[in-house]
N, C-alpha and C positions, 0 to 999 in steps of 0.2 A: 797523803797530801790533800785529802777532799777538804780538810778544814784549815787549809791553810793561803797564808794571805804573802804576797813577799812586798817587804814595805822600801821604796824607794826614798833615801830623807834626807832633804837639804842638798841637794844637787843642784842647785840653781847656782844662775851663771856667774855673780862675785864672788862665791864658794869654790866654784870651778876654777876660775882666774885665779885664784890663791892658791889650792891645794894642788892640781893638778902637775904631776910629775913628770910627762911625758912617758908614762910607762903603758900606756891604751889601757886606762880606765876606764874610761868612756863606752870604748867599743866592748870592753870584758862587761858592763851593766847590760848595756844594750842587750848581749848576748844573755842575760840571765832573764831581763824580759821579757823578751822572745820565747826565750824557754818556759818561761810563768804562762804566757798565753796558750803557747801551743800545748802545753798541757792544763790549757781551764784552771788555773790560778789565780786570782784576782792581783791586779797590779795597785797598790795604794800608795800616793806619790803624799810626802811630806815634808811642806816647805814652813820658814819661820818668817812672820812679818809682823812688824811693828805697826802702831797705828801712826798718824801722823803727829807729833807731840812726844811720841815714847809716853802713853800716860802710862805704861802697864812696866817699867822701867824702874827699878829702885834705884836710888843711886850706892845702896851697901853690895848688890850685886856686880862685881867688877867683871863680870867677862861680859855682862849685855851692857854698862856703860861702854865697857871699852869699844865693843860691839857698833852701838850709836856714833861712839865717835869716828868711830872708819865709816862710820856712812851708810852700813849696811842694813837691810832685812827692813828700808822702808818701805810700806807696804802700797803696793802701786808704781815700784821704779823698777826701771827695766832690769838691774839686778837682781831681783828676787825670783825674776821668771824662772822656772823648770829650766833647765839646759837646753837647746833647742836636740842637740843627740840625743836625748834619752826623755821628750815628751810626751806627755800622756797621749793614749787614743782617744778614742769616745770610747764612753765606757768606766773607763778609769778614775777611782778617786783622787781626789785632790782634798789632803788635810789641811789647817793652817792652824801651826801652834805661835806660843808666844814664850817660849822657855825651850832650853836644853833636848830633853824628853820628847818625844811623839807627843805622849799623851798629856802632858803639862800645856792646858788652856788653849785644849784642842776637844774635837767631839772625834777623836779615835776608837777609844772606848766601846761608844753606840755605835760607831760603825762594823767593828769588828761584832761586836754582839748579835747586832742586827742580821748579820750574814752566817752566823754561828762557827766563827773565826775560831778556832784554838789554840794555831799555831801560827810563829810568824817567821818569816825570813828574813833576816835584818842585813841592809844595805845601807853607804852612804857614804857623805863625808860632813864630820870626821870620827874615825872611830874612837877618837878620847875625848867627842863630844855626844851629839846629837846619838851614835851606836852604843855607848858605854851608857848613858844617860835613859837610854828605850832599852836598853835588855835589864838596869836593876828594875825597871816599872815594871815590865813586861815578866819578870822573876816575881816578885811582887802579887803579880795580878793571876796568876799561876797560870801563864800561857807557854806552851810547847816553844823553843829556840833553835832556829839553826840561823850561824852567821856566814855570808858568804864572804869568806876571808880577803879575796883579790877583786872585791866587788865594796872593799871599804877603805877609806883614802885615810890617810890623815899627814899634816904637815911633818911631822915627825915619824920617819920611819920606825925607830926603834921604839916607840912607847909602841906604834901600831904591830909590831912584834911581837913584843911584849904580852898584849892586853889581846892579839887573835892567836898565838903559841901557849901564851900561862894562865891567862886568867879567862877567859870567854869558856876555854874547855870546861872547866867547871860546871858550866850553866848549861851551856848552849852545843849540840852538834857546829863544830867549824868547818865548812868545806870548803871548796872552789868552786867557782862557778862551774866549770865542765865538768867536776864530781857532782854537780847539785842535778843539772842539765842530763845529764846520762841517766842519773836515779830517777827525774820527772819525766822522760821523755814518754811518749803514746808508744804501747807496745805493737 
């Protein structure tokens, strides 16, 4: 785990207000956190924001109009903030893309390089966006994958079934956060 990063994305608080199931999600990240620091893993938090205008906004792209029209991910409104449960320390990165992907019109990339990152932990919500979206890049880019399965939300149960039971196995190690936490924990 020395080159690995676990990436927190799109947890900010309109995101939370929408997906949030009442099932302690919240409190299951936190706990993967924690686990990330106490064993010396860098935490990289990854939020989406718009500029003011949407100039970066196509309008053929229908999930970020749709996006604009609910109001969200403008950049400087109190929804976009990290969740106040699960905010950065000092310390910790703070990305900010403008698409789907981590790394889509973000400097991800250089930062994970920078640090000589190779592997990532993928967190967030939702997992049939912003997770499904960062692990084909991340597949792509030929970075090591593990998904922390109960550390990723998404409005639709079954697609999130789906896509961390059938399809993530393919690419990625799927675990839990207490399976991730017990394999990182300082001996």
């Amino acid at each position: 785990m020395a080159n690995s990063a676990l990436l927190v994305m799109d947890v900010q608080r309109d995101v939370v207000a929408i997906a949030d199931d009442g099932s302690g999600y919240l409190p299951r990240l936190r706990r993967a956190i924690d686990g990330a620091r106490a064993a010396g893993i860098p935490v990289i938090y990854v939020v989406l924001e718009l500029r003011q205008g949407d100039p970066e906004v196509s309008p053929r792209n229908k999930v970020m109009t749709n996006a604009v029209r609910a109001g969200l991910f403008t950049e400087g409104a109190p929804g976009t903030e990290i969740h106040q449960d699960v905010a950065p320390q000092k310390g910790d990165v703070v990305v900010t893309k403008r698409r789907g992907s981590a790394f889509s019109g973000s400097d991800l990339d250089l930062v994970l390089r920078a640090r000589a990152i190779d592997t990532l932990v993928l967190t967030g919500i939702a997992t049939s966006a912003v997770v499904l979206s960062t692990l084909w890049h991340a597949i792509d880019l030929d970075f090591g994958l593990t998904v922390l399965s109960d550390a990723c939300l998404d409005t639709d149960p079954d697609v999130h079934r789906m896509l961390t039971e059938k399809l993530f196995p393919q690419w990625a190690d799927v675990v839990t956060v207490e399976e991730w936490c017990e394999a990182i924990a300082p001996q």
